[in-house]
C-alpha positions as CSV (number, residue, x, y, z in Angstrom):
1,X,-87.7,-189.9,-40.8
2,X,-87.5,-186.3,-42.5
3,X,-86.4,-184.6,-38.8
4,X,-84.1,-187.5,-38.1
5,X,-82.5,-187.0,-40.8
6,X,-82.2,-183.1,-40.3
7,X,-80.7,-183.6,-36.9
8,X,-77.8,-185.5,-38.6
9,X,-77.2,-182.8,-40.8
10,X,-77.4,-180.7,-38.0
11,X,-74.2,-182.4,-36.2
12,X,-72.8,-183.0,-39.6
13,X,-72.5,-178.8,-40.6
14,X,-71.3,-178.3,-37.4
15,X,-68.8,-181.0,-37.3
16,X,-67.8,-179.5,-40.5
17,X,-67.2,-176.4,-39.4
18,X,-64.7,-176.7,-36.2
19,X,-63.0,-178.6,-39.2
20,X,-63.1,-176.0,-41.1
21,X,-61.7,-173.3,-38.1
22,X,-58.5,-175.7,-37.4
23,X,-58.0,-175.8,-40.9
24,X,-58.0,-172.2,-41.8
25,X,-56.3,-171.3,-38.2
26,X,-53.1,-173.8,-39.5
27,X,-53.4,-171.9,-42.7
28,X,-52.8,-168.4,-41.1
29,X,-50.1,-169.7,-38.9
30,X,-48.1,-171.5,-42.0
31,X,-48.4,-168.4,-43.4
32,X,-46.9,-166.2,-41.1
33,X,-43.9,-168.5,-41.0
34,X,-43.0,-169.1,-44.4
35,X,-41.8,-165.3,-43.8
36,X,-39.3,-166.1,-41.1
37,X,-38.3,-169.2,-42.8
38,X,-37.2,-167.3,-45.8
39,X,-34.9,-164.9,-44.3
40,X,-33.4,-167.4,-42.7
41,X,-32.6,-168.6,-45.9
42,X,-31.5,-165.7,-46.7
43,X,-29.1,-164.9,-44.2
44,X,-27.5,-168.5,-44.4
45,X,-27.1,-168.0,-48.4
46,X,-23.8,-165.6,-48.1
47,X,-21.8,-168.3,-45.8
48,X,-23.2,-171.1,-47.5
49,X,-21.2,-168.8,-51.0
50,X,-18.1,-168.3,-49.1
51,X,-17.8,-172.0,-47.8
52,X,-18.1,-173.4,-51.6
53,X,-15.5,-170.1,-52.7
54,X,-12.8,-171.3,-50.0
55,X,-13.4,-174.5,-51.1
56,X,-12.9,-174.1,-54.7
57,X,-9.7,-171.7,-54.0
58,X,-8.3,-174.4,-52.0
59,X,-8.7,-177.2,-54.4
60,X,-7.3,-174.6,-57.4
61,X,-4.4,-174.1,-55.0
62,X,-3.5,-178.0,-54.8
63,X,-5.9,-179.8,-57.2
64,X,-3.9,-183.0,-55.9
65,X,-4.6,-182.8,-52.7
66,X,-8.2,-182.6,-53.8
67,X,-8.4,-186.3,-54.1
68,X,-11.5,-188.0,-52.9
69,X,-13.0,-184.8,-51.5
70,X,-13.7,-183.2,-54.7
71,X,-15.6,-184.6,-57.3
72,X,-17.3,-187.5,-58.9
73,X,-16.2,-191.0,-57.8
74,X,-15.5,-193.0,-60.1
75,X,-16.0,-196.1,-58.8
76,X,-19.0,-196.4,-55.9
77,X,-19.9,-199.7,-54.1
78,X,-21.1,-198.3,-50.9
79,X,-23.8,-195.1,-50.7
80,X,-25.1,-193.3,-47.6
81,X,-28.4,-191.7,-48.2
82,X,-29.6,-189.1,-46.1
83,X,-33.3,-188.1,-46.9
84,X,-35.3,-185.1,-45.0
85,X,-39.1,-185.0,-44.9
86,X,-41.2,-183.5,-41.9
87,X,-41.5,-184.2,-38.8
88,X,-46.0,-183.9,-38.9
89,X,-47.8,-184.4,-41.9
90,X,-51.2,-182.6,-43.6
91,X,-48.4,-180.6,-45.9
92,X,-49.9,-182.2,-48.9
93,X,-47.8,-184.5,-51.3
94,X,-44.6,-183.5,-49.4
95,X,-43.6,-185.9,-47.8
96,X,-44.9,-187.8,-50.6
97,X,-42.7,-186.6,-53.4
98,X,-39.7,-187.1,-51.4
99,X,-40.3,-190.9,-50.3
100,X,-40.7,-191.4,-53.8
101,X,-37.2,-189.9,-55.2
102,X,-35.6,-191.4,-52.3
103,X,-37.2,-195.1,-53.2
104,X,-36.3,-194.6,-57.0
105,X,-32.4,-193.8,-55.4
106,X,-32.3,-196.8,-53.4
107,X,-33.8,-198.6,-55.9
108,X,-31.5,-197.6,-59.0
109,X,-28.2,-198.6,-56.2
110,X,-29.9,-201.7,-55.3
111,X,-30.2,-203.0,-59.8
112,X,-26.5,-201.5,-59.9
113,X,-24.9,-203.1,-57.0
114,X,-24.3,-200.8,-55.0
115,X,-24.3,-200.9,-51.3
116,X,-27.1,-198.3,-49.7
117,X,-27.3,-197.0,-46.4
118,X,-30.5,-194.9,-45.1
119,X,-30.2,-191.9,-43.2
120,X,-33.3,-190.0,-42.4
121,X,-35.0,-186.4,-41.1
122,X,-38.5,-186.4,-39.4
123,X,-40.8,-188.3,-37.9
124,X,-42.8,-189.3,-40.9
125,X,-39.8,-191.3,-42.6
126,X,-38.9,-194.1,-40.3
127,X,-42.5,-195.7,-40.1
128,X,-43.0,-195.2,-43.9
129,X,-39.7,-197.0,-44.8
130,X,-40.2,-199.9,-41.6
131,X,-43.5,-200.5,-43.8
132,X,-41.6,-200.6,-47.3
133,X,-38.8,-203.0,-45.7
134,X,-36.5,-200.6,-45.8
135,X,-33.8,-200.3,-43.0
136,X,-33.7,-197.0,-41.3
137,X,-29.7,-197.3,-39.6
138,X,-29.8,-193.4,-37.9
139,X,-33.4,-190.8,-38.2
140,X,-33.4,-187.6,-36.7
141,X,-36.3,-186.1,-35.2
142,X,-37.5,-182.9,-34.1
143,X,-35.6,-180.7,-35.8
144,X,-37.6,-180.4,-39.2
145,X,-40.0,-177.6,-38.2
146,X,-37.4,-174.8,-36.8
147,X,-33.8,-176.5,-37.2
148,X,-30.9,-175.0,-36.1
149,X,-27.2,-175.5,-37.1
150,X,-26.6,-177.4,-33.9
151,X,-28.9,-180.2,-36.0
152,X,-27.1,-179.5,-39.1
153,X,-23.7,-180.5,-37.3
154,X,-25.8,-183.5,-35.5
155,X,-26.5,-185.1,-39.1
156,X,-23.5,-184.7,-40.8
157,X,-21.4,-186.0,-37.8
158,X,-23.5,-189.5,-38.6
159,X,-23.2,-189.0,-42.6
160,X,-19.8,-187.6,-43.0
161,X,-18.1,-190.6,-40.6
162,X,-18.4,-192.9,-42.5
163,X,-17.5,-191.2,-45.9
164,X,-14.6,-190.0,-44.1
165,X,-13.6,-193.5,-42.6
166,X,-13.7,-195.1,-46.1
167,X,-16.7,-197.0,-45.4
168,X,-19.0,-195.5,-48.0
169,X,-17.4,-194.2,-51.5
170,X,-20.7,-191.3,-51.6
171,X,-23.2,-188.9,-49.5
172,X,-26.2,-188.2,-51.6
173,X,-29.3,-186.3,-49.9
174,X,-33.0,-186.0,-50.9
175,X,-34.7,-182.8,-50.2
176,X,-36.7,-180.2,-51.0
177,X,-35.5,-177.0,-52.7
178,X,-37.3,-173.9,-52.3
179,X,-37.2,-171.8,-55.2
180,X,-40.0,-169.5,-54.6
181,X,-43.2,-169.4,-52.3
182,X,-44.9,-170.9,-55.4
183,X,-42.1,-173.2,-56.3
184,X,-40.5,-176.1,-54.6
185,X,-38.6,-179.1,-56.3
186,X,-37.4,-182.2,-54.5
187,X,-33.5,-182.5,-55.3
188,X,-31.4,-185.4,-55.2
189,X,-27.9,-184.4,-55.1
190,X,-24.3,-185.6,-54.0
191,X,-22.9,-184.2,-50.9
192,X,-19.7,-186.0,-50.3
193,X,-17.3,-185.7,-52.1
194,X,-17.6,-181.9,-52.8
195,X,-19.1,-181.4,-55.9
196,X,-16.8,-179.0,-57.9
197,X,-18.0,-175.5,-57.4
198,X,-16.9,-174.7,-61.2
199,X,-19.6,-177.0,-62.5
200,X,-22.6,-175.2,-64.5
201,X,-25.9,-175.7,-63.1
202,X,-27.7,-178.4,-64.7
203,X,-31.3,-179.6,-63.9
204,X,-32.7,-182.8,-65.1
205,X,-36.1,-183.7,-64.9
206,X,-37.4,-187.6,-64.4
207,X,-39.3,-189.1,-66.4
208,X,-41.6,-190.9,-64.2
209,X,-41.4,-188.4,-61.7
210,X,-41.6,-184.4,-63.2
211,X,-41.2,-183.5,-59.4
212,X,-38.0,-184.9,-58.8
213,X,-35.1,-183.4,-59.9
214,X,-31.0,-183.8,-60.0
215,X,-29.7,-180.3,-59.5
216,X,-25.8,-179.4,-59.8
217,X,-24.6,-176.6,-57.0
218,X,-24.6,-173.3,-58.9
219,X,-21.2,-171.6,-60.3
220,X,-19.0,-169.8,-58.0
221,X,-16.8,-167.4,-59.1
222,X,-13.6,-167.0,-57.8
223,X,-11.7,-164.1,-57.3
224,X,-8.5,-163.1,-59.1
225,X,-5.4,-162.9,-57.0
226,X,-3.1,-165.6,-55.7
227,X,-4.1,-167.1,-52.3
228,X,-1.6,-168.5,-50.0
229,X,-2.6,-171.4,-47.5
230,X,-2.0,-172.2,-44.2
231,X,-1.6,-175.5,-43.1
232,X,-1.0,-177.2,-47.0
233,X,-4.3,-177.4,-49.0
234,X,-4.2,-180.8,-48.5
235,X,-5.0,-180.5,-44.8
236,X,-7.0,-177.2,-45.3
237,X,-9.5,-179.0,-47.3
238,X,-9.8,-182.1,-44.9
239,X,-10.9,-180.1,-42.2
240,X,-13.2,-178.1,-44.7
241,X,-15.0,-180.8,-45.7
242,X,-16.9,-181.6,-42.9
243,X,-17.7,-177.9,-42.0
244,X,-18.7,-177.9,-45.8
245,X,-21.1,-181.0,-45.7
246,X,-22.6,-179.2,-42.5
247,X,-23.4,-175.9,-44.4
248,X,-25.3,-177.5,-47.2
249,X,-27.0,-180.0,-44.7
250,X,-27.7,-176.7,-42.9
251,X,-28.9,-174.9,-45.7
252,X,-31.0,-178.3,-47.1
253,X,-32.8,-178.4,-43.7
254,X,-33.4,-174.8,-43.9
255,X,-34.9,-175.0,-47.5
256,X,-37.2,-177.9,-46.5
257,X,-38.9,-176.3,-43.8
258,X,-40.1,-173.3,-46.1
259,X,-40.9,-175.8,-48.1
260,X,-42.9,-178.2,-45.6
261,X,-44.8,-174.8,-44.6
262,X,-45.6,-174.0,-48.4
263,X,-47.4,-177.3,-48.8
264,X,-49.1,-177.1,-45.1
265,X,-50.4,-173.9,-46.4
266,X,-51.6,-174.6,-49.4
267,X,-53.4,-177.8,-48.2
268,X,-55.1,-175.9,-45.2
269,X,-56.2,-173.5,-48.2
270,X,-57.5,-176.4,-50.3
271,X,-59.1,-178.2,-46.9
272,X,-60.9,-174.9,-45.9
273,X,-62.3,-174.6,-48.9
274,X,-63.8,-178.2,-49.8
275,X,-65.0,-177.8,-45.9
276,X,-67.0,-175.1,-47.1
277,X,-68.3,-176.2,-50.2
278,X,-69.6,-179.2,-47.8
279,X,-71.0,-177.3,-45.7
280,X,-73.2,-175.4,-48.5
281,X,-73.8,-179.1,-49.8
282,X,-75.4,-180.2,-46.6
283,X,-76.8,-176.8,-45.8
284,X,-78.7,-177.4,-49.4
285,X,-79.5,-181.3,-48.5
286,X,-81.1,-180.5,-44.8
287,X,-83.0,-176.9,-45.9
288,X,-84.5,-179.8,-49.0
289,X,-85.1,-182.4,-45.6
290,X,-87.0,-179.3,-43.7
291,X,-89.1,-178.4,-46.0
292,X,-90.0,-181.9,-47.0
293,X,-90.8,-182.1,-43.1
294,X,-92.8,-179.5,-43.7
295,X,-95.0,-180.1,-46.7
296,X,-95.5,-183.6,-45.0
297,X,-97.6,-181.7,-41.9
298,X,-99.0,-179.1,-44.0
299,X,-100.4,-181.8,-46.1
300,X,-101.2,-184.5,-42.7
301,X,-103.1,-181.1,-41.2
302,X,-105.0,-180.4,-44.6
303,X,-106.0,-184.3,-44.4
304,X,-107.1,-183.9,-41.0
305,X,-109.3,-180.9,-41.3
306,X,-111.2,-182.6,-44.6
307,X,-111.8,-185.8,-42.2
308,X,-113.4,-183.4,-39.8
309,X,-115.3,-181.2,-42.3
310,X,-116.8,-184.7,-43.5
311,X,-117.8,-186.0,-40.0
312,X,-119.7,-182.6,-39.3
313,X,-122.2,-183.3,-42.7
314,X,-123.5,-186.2,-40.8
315,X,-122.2,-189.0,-42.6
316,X,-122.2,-191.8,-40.6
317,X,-120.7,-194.1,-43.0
318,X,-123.9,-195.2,-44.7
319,X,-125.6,-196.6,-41.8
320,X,-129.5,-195.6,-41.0
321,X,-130.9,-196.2,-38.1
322,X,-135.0,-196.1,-37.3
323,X,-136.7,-195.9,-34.3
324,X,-140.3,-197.2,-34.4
325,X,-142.8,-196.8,-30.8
């Protein structure tokens, strides 16, 4: 029973250990791509400034003409939701933490009456939200691990249609911010209309959720001097809009794959790890099983040599036998 039980232990460890080199191998590789992902962050940052300057000079230059680019909306019946997760999973509570903000949106549209329409990035989101009831109407795949501004232009040609068109009054998004390699936030923010650039950077923190938060773009200042426009503002800004909504879908994408290789790596580190504290748990259980198996034939051999050591005194179990002529 004893070596029985050692051979499972046996294929248990080493079960536990090509685990335990896939695990740390993903670890490595996240690792050496958070690196990339960040310059690429960095290196979109100074457009993604100039787009929200030109933006804010143009609306100063005809705040009329701003209309229902630029703002709040007062009034909002109909919602287009775009939410971006990855594309694989084992990134921890990820994907998690953004299903959740995105279900506590379309939740708090649904109690106010207000019409939403799901848009989504990566593989993982159109099965989870099938499963909630939720109707997918676009998802984008592919693009979540490397994306490219070709993808950016993709998804806001589906989200800023409609807004455009009149048939939604709103563009929020659901992502994941990347602050720092040790911070990341999920943020649900408005993309269409523009939010003004003038704003001051406000973050509120949920309640139920201290992971999700509502971030405002941060302030852009303008330079002094008087800027003159050409075509009117009003047309300016209608084209900039779009190219605008592309930038920060750009930039959002951009964020949440630094993000999504954060969490992988830091849940590779965590499964690497437990995988070896198993291992030294088993290791522990099966040296305990060997030398049980052990102490059980040491003490089957001692048993054996007294039952011969008896035999050879001539006992015969008691029984005398007499021979008479």
């Amino acid at each position: 029973m004893a070596g029985g039980q050692e051979r499972i232990l046996r294929r248990r460890i080493k079960s536990i250990k090509s685990t335990q080199k896939i695990t740390k191998a993903m670890e490595l590789i996240a690792a050496s791509q958070i690196v990339r992902a960040q310059g690429r962050i960095a290196a979109a940052k100074p457009y993604q400034e100039g787009m929200a300057r030109i933006i804010l000079e143009t609306a100063l230059g005809d705040p009329n003409a701003a209309g229902r680019l630029l703002g709040t909306p007062e009034d909002v019946t109909r919602v287009a939701v775009l939410s971006v997760v990855a594309d694989r999973g084992l990134c921890g509570g990820y994907n998690t933490s953004v299903f959740r903000a995105t279900e506590r949106l379309l939740s708090a549209h649904g109690a106010a009456g207000i019409e939403s329409r799901l848009f989504t990035v990566g593989k993982k989101a159109p099965g989870y939200f099938r499963f909630r009831g939720q109707t997918v109407e676009q998802s984008f795949l592919g693009m979540s691990e490397r994306p490219s501004f070709a993808d950016a232009r993709e998804v806001a040609a589906a989200v800023v249609n409609p807004f455009v068109s009149g048939e939604v009054d709103q563009v929020m998004i659901v992502s994941t911010r990347f602050l720092s390699a040790g911070t990341q936030r999920v943020e649900v923010r408005q993309l269409l209309p523009l939010v003004d650039p003038r704003a001051p950077e406000e973050q509120i923190s949920h309640e139920d959720d201290p992971g999700s938060w509502s971030v405002a773009p941060e302030p852009v200042e303008v330079k002094q001097g008087y800027t003159e426009f050409e075509p009117d503002a009003a047309i300016l800004l209608e084209d900039l809009a779009p190219r605008a909504a592309e930038t920060e879908i750009f930039t959002a994408l951009l964020e949440a794959s630094a993000s999504e290789l954060t969490a992988r790596q830091r849940a590779m580190a965590a499964a690497t790890e437990n995988a070896g504290e198993l291992i030294k748990k088993y290791s522990r259980i099966m040296n305990r099983a060997r030398q049980d198996t052990i102490t059980t034939e040491i003490m089957e051999i001692v048993g054996g040599a007294e039952a011969l050591r008896v035999g050879a005194g001539g006992d015969e179990g008691g029984l005398v036998i007499e021979t008479r002529v």
